[in-house]
N, C-alpha and C positions, 0 to 999 in steps of 0.2 A: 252834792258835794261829798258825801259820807262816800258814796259808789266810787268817787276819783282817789282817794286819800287811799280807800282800800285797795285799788287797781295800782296806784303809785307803791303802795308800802310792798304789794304780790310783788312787783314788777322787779324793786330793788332788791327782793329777798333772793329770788330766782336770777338775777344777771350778778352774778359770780358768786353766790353764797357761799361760805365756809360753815358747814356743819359739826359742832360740837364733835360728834363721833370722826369726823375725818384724822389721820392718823399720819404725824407728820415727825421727823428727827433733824433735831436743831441742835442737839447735845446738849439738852437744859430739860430741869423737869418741867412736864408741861399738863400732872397728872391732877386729878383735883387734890385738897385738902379740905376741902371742906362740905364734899360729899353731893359734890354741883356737878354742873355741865360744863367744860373748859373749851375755848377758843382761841388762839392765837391770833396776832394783828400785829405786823414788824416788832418780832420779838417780845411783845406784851402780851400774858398771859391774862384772860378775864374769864371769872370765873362765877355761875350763875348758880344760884342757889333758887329756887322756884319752889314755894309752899303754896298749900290755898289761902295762909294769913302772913306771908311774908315773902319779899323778892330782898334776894342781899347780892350784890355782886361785887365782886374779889377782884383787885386789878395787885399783879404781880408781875416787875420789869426781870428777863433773865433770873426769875426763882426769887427777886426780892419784892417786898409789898411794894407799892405805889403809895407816897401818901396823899391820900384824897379826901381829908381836910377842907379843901378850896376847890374841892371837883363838885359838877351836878353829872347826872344823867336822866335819859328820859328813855322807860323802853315802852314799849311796843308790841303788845299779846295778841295775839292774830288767831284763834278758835272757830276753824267755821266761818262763819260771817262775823261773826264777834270780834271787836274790835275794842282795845281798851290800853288807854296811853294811862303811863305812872309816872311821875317824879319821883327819884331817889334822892335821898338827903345824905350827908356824910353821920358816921355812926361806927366811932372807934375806927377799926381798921380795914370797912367797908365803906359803901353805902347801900343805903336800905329804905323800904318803903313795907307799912305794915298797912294791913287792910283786908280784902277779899277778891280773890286772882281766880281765874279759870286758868290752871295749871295742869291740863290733861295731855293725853297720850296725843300726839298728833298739832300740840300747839307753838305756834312757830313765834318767836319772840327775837324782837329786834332792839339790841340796847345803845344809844347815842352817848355816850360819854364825852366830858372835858376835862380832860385835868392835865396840870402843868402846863394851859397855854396849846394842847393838841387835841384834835377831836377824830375819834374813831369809834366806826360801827361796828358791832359784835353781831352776831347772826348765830341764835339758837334750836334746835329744835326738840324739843320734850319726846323721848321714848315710854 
């Protein structure tokens, strides 16, 4: 079951991924602030912050925060074979998850977010 989950999560990350570094002009800032990894998604900037004791991601609509108050997300650290799902909880003008991450060079992280009633996947990858 672990083998399917993992081949499912490869499969989705690889059929159309948007990578953090890809380099796109919308006439909106789309750069971090907060020293993360940034991705666009229909105009919604999210922004990844990746520590070994803390995940915090940023959602910002056309350069304004989101507020995510009543949002969850769930990402998805993919290391290797390593495989390891987080809940983020809301926390001020984020959310966040504190604990212990494999946050290395090469690891591909997939974030599920809800908020406002819409849900979208973010696709990151750690340089």
């Amino acid at each position: 079951m672990k083998l399917i989950s993992t081949a499912l999560a490869l499969t989705l990350m690889l059929s159309g991924a948007v990578f953090a570094a890809d380099k796109h002009d919308h006439g909106h800032e789309d750069k971090p602030l907060h020293g993360g990894l940034v991705t666009e998604i229909k105009d919604v900037d999210y922004e990844l912050v990746a520590k070994p004791d803390v995940l915090q991601l940023y959602v910002r609509d056309h350069g304004k925060p989101v507020d995510v108050s009543k949002a969850t997300a769930k990402i998805t650290l993919l290391a290797g074979t390593d495989k390891q799902e987080v809940e983020l909880k809301p926390s001020g003008d984020k959310l966040e998850a504190k604990g212990s991450f494999k946050v290395t060079a090469g690891t591909k992280i997939v974030a599920q977010v809800n908020a406002a009633g819409k849900t979208a996947t973010a696709r990151f990858l750690l340089k």
